[in-house]
C-alpha positions as CSV (number, residue, x, y, z in Angstrom):
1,X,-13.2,25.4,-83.4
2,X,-15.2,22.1,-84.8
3,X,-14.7,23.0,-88.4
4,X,-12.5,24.6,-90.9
5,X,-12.8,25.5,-94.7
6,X,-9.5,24.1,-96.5
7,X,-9.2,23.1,-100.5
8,X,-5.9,23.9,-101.0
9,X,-4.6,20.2,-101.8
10,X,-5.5,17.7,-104.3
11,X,-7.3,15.3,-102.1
12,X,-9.5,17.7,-100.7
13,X,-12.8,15.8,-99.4
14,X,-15.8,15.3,-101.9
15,X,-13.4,16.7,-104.1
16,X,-14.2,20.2,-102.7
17,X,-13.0,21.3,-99.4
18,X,-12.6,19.8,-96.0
19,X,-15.2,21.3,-93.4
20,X,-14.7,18.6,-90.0
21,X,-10.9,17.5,-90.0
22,X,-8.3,17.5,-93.0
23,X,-8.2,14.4,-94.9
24,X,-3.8,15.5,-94.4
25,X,-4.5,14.6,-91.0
26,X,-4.6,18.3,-89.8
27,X,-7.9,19.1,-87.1
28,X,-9.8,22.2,-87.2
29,X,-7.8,23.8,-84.4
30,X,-4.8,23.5,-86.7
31,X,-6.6,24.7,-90.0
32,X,-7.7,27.7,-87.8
33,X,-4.3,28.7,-86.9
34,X,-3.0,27.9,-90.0
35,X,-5.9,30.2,-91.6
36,X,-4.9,32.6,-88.8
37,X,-0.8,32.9,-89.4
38,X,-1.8,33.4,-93.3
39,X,-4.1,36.1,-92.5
40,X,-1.5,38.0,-90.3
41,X,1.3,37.7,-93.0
42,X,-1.9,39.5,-95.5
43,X,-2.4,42.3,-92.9
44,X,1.6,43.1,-92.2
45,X,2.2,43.0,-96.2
46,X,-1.0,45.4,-96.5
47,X,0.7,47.6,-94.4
48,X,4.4,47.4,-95.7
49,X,5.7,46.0,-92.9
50,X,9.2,43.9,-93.7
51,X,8.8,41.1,-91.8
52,X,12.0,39.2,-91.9
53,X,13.0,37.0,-94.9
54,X,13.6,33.8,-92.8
55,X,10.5,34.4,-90.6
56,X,8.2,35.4,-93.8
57,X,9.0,32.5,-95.5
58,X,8.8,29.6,-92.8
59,X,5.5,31.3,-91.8
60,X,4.0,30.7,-95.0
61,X,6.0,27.3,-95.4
62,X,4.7,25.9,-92.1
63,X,1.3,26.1,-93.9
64,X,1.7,24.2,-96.5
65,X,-0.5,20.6,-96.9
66,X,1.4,17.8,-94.8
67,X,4.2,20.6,-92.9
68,X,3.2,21.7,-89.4
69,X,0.5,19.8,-87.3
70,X,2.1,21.8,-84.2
71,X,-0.5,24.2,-82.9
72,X,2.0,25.7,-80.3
73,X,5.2,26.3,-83.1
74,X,1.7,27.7,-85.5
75,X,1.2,29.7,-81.9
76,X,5.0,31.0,-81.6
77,X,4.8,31.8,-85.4
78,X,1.9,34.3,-85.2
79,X,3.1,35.6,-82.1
80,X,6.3,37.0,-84.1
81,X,4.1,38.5,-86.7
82,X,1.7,40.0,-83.7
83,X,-0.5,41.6,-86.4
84,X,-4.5,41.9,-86.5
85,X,-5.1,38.8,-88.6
86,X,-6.8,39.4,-92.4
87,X,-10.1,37.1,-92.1
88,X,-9.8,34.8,-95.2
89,X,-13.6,34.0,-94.9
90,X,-13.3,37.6,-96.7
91,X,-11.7,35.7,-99.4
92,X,-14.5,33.0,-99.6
93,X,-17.0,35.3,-99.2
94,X,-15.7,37.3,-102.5
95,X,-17.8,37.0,-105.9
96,X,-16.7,33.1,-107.1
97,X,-13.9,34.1,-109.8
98,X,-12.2,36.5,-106.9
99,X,-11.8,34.0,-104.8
100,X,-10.7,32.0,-107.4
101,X,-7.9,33.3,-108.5
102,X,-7.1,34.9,-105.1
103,X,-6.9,31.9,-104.3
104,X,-4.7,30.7,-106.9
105,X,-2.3,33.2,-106.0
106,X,-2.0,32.7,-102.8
107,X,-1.3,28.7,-103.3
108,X,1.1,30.0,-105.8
109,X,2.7,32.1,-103.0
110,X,3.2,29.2,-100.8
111,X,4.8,27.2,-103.2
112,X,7.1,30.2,-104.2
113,X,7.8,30.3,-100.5
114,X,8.8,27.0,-100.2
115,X,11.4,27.1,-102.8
116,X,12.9,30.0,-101.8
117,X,12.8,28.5,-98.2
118,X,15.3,26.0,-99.3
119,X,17.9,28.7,-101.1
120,X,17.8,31.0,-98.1
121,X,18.6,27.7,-95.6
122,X,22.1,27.5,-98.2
123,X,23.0,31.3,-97.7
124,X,21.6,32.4,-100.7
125,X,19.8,36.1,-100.7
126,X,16.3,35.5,-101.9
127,X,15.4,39.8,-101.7
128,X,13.7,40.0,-105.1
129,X,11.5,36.6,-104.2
130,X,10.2,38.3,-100.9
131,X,9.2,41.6,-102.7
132,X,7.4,40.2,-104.7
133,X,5.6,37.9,-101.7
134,X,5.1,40.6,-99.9
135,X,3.4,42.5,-102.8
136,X,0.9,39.4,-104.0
137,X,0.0,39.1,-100.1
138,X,-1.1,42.5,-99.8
139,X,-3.2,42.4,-103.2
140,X,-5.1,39.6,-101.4
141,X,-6.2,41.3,-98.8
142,X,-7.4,44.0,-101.1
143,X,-11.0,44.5,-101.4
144,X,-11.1,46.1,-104.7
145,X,-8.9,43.6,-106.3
146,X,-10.9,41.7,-109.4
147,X,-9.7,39.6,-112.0
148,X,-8.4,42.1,-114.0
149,X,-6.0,43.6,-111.5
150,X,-5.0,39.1,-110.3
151,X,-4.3,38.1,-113.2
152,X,-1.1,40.1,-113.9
153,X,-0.2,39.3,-110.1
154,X,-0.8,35.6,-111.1
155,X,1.5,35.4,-114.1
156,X,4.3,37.4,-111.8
157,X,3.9,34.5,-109.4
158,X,5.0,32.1,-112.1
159,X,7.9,34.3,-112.9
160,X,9.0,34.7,-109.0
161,X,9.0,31.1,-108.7
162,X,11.1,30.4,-111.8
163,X,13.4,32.7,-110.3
164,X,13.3,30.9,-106.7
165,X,13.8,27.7,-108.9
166,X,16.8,28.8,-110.8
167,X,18.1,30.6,-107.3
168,X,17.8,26.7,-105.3
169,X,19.3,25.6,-108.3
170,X,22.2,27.6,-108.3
171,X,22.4,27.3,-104.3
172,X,22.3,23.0,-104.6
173,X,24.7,22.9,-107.1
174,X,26.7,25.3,-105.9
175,X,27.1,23.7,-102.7
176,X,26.7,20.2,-103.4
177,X,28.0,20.2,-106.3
178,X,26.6,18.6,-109.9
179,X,24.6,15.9,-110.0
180,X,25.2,13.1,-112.0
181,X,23.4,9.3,-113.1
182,X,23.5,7.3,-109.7
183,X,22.0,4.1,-109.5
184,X,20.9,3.7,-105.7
185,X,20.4,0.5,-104.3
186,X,17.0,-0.5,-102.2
187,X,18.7,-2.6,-100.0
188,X,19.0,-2.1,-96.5
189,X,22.3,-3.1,-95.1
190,X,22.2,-4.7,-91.0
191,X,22.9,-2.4,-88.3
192,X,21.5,1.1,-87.2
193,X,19.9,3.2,-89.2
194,X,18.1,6.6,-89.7
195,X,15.2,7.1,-93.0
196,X,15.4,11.0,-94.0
197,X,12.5,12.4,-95.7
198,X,11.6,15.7,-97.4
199,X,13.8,17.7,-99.9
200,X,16.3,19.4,-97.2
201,X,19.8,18.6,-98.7
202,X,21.5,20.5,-96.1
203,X,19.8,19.0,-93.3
204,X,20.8,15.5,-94.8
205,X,24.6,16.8,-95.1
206,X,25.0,17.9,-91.1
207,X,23.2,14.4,-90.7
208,X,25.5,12.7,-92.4
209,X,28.8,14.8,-90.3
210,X,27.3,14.3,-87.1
211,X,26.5,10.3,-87.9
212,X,29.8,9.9,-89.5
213,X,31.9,6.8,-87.9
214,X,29.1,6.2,-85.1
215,X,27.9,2.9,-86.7
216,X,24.6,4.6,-88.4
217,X,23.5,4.3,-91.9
218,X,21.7,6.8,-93.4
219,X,19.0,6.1,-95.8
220,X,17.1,8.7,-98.0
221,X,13.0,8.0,-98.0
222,X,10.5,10.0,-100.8
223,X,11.9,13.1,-102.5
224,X,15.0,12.6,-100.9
225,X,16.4,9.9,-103.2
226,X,17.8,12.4,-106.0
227,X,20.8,13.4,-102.8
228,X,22.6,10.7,-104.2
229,X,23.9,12.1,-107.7
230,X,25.2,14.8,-105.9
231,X,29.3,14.2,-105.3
232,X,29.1,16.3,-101.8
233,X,26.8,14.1,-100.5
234,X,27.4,10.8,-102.2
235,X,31.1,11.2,-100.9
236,X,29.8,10.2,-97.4
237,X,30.2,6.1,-96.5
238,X,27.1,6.3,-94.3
239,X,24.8,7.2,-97.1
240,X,23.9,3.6,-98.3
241,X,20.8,3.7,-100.4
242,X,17.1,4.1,-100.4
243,X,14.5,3.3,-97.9
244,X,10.6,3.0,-98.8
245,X,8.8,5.2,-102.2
246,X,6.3,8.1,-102.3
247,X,5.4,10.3,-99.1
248,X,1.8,8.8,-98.9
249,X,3.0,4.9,-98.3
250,X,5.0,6.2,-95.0
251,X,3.1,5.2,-92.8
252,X,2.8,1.2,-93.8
253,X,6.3,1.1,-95.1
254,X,7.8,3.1,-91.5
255,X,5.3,0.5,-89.2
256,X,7.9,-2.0,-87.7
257,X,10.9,-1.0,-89.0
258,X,13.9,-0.8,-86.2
259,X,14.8,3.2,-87.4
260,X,14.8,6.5,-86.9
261,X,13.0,8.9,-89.3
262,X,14.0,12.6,-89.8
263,X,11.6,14.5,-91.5
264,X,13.3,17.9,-93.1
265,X,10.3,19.8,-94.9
266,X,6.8,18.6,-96.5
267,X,5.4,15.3,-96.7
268,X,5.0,14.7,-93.1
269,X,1.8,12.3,-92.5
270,X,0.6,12.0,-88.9
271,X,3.1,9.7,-87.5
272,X,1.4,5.9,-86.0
273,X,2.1,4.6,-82.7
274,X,4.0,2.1,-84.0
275,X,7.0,4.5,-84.9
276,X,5.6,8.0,-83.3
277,X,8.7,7.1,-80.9
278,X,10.8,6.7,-83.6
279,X,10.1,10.2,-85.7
280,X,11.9,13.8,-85.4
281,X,11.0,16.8,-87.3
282,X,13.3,19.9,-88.4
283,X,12.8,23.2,-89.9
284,X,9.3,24.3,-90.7
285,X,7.9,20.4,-90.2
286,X,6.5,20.0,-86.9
287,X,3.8,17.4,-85.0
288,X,2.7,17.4,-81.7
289,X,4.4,15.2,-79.2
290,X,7.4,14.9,-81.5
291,X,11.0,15.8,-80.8
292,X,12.2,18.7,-82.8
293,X,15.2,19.4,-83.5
294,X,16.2,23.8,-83.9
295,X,18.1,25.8,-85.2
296,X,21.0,24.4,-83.6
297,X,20.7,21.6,-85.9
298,X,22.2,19.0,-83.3
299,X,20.7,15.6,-84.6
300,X,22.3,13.6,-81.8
301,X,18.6,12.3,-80.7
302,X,17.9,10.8,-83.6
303,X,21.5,9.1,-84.3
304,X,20.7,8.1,-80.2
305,X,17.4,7.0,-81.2
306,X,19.2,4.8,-84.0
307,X,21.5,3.0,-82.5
308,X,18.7,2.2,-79.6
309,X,17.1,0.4,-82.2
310,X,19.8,-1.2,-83.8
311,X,17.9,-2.0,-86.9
312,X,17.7,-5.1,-88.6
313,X,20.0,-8.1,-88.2
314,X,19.9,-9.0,-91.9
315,X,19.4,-7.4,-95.4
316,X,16.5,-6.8,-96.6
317,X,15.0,-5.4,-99.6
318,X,16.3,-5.1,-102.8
319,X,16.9,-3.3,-106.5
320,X,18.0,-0.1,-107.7
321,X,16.9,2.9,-108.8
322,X,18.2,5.7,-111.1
323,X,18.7,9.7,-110.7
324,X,20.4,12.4,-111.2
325,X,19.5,13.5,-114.9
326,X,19.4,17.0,-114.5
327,X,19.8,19.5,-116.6
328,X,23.8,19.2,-117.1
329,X,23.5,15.7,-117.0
330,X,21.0,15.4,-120.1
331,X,22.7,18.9,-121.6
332,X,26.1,17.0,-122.1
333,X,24.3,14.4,-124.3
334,X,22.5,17.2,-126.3
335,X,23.9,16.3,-129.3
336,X,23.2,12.8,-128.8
337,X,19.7,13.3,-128.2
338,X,19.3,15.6,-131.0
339,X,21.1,13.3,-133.3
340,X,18.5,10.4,-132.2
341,X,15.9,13.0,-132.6
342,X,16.7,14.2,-136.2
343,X,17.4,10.4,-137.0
344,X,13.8,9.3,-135.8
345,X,15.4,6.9,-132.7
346,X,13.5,9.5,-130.6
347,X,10.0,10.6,-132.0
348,X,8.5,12.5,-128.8
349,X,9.4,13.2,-125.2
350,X,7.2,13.0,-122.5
351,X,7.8,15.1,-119.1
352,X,5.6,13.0,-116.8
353,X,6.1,14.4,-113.1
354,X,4.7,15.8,-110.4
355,X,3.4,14.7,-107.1
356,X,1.9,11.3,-105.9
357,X,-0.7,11.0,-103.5
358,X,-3.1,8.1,-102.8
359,X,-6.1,8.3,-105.2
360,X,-6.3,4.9,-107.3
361,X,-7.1,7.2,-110.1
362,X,-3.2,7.8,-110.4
363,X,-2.1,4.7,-111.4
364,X,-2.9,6.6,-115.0
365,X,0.7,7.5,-114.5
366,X,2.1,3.8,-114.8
367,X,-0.1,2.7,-117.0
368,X,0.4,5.9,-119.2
369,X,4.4,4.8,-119.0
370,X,4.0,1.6,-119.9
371,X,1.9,2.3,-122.9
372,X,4.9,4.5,-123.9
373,X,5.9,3.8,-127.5
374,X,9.8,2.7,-127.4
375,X,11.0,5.4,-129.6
376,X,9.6,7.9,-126.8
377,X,11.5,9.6,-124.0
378,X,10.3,10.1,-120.4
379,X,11.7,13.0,-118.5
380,X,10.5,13.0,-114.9
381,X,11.2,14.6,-111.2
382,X,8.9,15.1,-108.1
383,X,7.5,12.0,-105.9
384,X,5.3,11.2,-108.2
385,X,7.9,8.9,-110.3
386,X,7.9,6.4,-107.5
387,X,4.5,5.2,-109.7
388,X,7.1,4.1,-112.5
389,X,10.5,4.5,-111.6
390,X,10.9,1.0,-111.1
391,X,10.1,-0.1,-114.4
392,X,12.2,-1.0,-117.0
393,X,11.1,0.0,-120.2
394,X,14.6,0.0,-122.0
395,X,16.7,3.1,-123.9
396,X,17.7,4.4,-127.2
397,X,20.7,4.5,-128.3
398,X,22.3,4.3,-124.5
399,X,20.0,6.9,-123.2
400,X,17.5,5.7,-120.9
401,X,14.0,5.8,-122.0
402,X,13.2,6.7,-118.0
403,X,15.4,9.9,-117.1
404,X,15.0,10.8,-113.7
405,X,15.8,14.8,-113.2
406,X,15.4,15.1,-109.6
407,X,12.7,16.6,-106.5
408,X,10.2,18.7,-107.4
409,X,12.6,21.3,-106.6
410,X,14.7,20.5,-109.7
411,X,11.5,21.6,-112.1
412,X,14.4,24.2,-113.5
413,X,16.5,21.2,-114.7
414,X,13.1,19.9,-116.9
415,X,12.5,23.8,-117.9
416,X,16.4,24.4,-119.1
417,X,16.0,20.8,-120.8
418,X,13.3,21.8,-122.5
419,X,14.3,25.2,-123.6
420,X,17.7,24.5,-124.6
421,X,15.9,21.8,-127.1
422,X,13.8,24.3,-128.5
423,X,17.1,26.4,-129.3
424,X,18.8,23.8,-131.0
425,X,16.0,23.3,-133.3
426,X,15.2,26.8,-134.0
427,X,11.6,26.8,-132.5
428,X,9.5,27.2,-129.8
429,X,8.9,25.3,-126.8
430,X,5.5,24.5,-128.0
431,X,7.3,23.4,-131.2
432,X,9.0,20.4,-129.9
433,X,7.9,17.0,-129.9
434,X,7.4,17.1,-126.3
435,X,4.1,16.3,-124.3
436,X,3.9,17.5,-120.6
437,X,1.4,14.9,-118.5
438,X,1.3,16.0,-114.5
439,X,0.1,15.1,-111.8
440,X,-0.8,17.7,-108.6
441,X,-1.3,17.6,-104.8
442,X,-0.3,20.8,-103.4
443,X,1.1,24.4,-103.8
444,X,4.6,23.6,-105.0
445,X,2.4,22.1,-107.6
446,X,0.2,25.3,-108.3
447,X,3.4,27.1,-108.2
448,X,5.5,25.2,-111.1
449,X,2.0,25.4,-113.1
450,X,2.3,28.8,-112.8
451,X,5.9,29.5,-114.3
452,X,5.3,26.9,-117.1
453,X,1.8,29.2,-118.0
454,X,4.3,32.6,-117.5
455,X,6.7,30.7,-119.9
456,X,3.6,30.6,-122.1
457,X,3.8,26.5,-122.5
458,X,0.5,25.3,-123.7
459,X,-1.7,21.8,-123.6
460,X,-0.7,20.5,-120.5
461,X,-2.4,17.5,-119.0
462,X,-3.0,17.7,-115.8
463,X,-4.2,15.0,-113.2
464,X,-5.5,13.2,-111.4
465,X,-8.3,15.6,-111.0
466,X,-8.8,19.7,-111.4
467,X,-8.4,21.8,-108.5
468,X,-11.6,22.5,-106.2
469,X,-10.2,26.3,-106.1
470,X,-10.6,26.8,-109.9
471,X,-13.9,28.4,-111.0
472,X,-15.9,27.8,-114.5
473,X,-15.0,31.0,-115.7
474,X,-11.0,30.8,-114.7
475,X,-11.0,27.3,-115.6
476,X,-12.5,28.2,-119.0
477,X,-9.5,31.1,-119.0
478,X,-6.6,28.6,-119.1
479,X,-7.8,26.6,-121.4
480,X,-8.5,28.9,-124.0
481,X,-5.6,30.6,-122.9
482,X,-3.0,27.9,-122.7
483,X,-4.8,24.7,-123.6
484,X,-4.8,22.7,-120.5
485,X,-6.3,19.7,-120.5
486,X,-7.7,16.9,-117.7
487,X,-6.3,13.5,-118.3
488,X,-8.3,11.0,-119.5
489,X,-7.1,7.1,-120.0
490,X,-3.7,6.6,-121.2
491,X,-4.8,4.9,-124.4
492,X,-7.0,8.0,-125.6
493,X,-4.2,10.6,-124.5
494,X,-1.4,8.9,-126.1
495,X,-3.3,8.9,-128.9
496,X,-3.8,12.6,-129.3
497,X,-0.5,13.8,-128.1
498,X,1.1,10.8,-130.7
499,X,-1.1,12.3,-133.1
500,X,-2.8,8.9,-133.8
């Protein structure tokens, strides 16, 4: 119970797994379970049993890196599935390239899961994206399963989790209506408040209902910030701006501050004593000792918990941010941008997104930014724009040289972008004078790497560091295959993608 075997994030310790206590913050007891729930979703899949969508999903969800630190909802979880768990030491005890890309599909999964997660919370049937699930589960728990028989199951992942993306695409827009360009101020008005974190839109909309007219501001923290361009959420008067940055900083920038913080999916670090009083978890998120709120969705403890607190008595913070350049936003200036493109205002686009995390070796992303030549483009989503969203590095021709397209979970916006560029000038995706530089942490990551390999979208850089789970020879696949690349330094990059 002392030790666990865990490399599924991008901060795994020495850079290769984590063996005494997650560097996330998770203990062995926890990676055990977690370990445990995955191995009993492999055994019912191996044996076709149809496990419900909504349980399927938040099963595999809850074990995502920085989700569910609750052993007893982990407990309740695997109770449900009350199958004869799959040992995944099987899985690490497989020849090296097995496990590999085992492995890989089965981060892929989760990320898959995730998405889909989201569009099944909206109403939105997600049958085709569980078949599949259910199918790459069970070809992990079979023995005679090599590389030739994963790979196929590997590039199908990237094509369910296009399809998951399009489908939460569809389900956000659908019910929240079309984002567009928002600037959000940083400043935090006085008076109550409550910071909500994660990607859940519709746990932020029944927050805002239940905390209309009560005297509580709502604020959105991380991945949350892009819920402003969206006009059924921006219509509320209690949504006021943006609290904090990236996931990681939480717990400095929630220390001390007079609120209460709701966190609605991944991104969950283990809360301090300084505001473990102050926190709540929903859906799949859970931490011991913290108040959850159900399925009932009733968020009355933490607007209770709010007003206690009464937040501060005078402004603080300050400056904006920009969002909400998805796809239709940046589609209804196509011909603008195509214009500016054929003219030479724009020479190259750079999609530079992803998730943050704490490693000094990201900074590469602002510095790689800055170095930006001014007739460039940068398209970004994911937390890990908080590393440059702040900068101003001017536009062309009205069009911001920074374009801001959303969560992670808005990768379809960057895909549609980029393939509706490709149309209009009669060429491939590989074609355009468009770079992709990213940055990983976890399997939503591994996931969205996965559909732009199914798309077939080559000589990706990818950061800060490769994934412990890849091996030589699978590593030496994709990038023959599809040219990825590690980053380097800004300056020699640049360079090569500039063609200098």
């Amino acid at each position: 119970m002392d030790k666990m075997f865990c490399m599924q994030c991008e901060q795994t310790a020495g850079g290769q797994a984590c063996t005494n206590a997650g560097v996330c913050g998770k203990t062995a007891a926890t990676a055990k379970l977690q370990d445990e729930l995955t191995g009993a979703l492999i055994a019912a899949s191996a044996k076709g049993i149809q496990l419900p969508d909504e349980l399927l999903l938040e099963s595999l969800f809850a074990t995502l890196t920085n989700v569910n630190f609750d052993d007893r909802a982990l407990e309740s979880l695997i109770s449900k599935i009350a199958q004869p768990f799959y040992n995944l030491s099987e899985l690490r005890d497989a020849d090296e390239d097995t496990r590999s890309m085992k492995t890989l599909l089965l981060l892929g999964v989760r990320g898959v899961a995730a998405y889909a997660y989201h569009a099944l919370a909206l109403g939105y049937g997600v049958e085709e994206i569980t078949q599949f699930i259910r199918k790459a589960l069970s070809a992990i728990g079979e023995e005679a399963y090599g590389l030739q028989e994963l790979l196929p199951l590997v590039m199908e992942c990237g094509r369910a989790n296009l399809a998951a993306l399009e489908l939460l695409d569809r389900a956000n827009t659908e019910t929240f209506g079309i984002p567009s360009p928002t600037s959000v101020s940083c400043s935090i008005e006085p008076g109550p408040f409550i910071v909500v974190s994660g990607h859940d839109l519709g746990d932020l909309k029944l927050l805002l209902e239940q905390s209309e007219g009560k005297g509580v501001n709502i604020y959105t923290h991380g991945e949350m910030l892009p819920a402003h361009a969206y006009p059924e959420l921006k219509k509320y008067s209690n949504l006021k701006g943006h609290f904090g940055t990236a996931w990681q900083n939480q717990q400095s920038e929630f220390s001390g501050a007079p609120a209460a913080f709701l966190f609605t999916t991944n991104c969950l670090m283990p809360p301090r004593a300084s505001y473990f009083e102050q926190a709540f978890t929903t859906a799949a998120v859970g931490y011991a000792g913290l108040v959850h709120i159900g399925k009932d969705k009733d968020f009355s403890p933490v607007i209770s918990k709010a007003l206690e607190l009464g937040g501060y008595s005078e402004t603080k913070g300050g400056g904006e941010l920009t969002t909400g350049f998805g796809h239709n936003a940046v589609l209804s200036i196509a011909d603008t941008v195509i214009d500016a493109v054929k003219s030479g205002a724009i020479k190259h686009f750079f999609l530079v997104g992803g998730c943050d995390g704490a490693k000094a070796e990201r900074s590469y992303y602002t510095d790689f930014v800055q170095q930006t030549p001014s007739d460039t483009v940068v398209l970004t989503l994911g937390c890990g724009k908080y590393r440059f969203n702040s900068l101003d590095i001017g536009s062309i021709g009205g069009i911001p040289r920074i374009l801001d397209m959303g969560q992670c979970n808005d990768a379809y916006s960057a895909l549609q972008v980029a393939l509706a560029l490709a149309e209009a000038f009669g060429c491939g995706v590989n074609d355009l004078p468009l770079t992709l530089v990213l940055s990983w942490f976890e399997q939503k990551a591994v996931s969205i790497l996965l559909s732009l390999l199914y798309l077939g979208i080559k000589n990706i850089r990818l950061g800060p560091s490769l994934p412990a789970f890849i091996s030589e020879n699978v590593l030496s696949y994709l990038v023959e295959s599809f040219g990825i690349k590690p980053i380097t330094s800004p300056e020699a990059d640049l360079a090569e993608m500039l063609g200098k």
